[in-house]
C-alpha positions as CSV (number, residue, x, y, z in Angstrom):
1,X,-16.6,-19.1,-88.2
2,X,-18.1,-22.4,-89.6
3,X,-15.9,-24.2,-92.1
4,X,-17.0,-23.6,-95.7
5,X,-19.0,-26.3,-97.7
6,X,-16.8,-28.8,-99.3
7,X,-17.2,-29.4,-103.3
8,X,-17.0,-32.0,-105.5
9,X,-14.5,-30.2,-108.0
10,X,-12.6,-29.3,-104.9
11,X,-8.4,-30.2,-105.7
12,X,-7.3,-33.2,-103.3
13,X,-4.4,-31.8,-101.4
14,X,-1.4,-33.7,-100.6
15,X,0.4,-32.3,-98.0
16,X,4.4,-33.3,-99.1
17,X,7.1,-32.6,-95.8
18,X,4.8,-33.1,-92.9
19,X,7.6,-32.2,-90.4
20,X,6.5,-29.5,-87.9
21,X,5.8,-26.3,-90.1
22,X,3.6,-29.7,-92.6
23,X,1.6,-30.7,-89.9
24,X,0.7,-27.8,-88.6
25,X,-0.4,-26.7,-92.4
26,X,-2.6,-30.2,-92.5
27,X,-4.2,-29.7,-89.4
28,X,-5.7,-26.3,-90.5
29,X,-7.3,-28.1,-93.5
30,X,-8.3,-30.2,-91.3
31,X,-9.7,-28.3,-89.4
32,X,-11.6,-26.5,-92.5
33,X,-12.9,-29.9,-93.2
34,X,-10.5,-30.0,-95.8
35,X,-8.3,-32.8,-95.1
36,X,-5.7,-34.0,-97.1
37,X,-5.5,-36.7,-99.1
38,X,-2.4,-38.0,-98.4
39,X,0.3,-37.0,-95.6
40,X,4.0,-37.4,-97.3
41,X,7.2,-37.8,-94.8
42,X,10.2,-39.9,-94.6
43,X,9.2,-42.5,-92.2
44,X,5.5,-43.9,-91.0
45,X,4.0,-42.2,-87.9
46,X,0.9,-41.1,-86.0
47,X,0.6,-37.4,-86.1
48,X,-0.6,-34.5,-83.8
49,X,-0.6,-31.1,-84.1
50,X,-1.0,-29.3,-80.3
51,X,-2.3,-25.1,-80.7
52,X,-1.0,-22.7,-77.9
53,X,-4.8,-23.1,-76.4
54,X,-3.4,-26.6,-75.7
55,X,-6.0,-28.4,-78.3
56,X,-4.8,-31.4,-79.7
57,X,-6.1,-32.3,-83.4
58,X,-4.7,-36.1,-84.4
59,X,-3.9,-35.8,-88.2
60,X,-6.5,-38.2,-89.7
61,X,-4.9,-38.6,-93.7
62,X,-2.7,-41.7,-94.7
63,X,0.8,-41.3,-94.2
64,X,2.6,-42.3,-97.6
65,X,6.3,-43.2,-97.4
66,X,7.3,-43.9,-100.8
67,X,6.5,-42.7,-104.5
């Protein structure tokens, strides 16, 4: 399935409690080719989401900390 084409009057997604269940919802906009504009979590951190094929996708949006 090829990712749909992205638009200009698409909503930015922010993506707010990127614990496990967060991540693994940014990672499939990500993978879309929808990724989200911002990442919000309690403290600053690389993130990566692993699939039960054993794929790893790296979480590419900024990680916000603070209002």
């Amino acid at each position: 399935m090829s990712a749909p084409a992205r638009s200009a009057d698409a909503p930015a997604v922010a993506v707010v409690g990127v614990g496990a269940v967060g991540a693994v919802f940014a990672a499939a906009l990500q993978d879309t080719g929808r990724t989200p504009a911002m990442l919000c979590a309690r403290t600053p951190r690389s993130l990566a989401v692993e699939d039960p094929a054993g794929r790893v996708t790296g979480l590419t949006a900024p990680v916000v900390t603070s209002p």
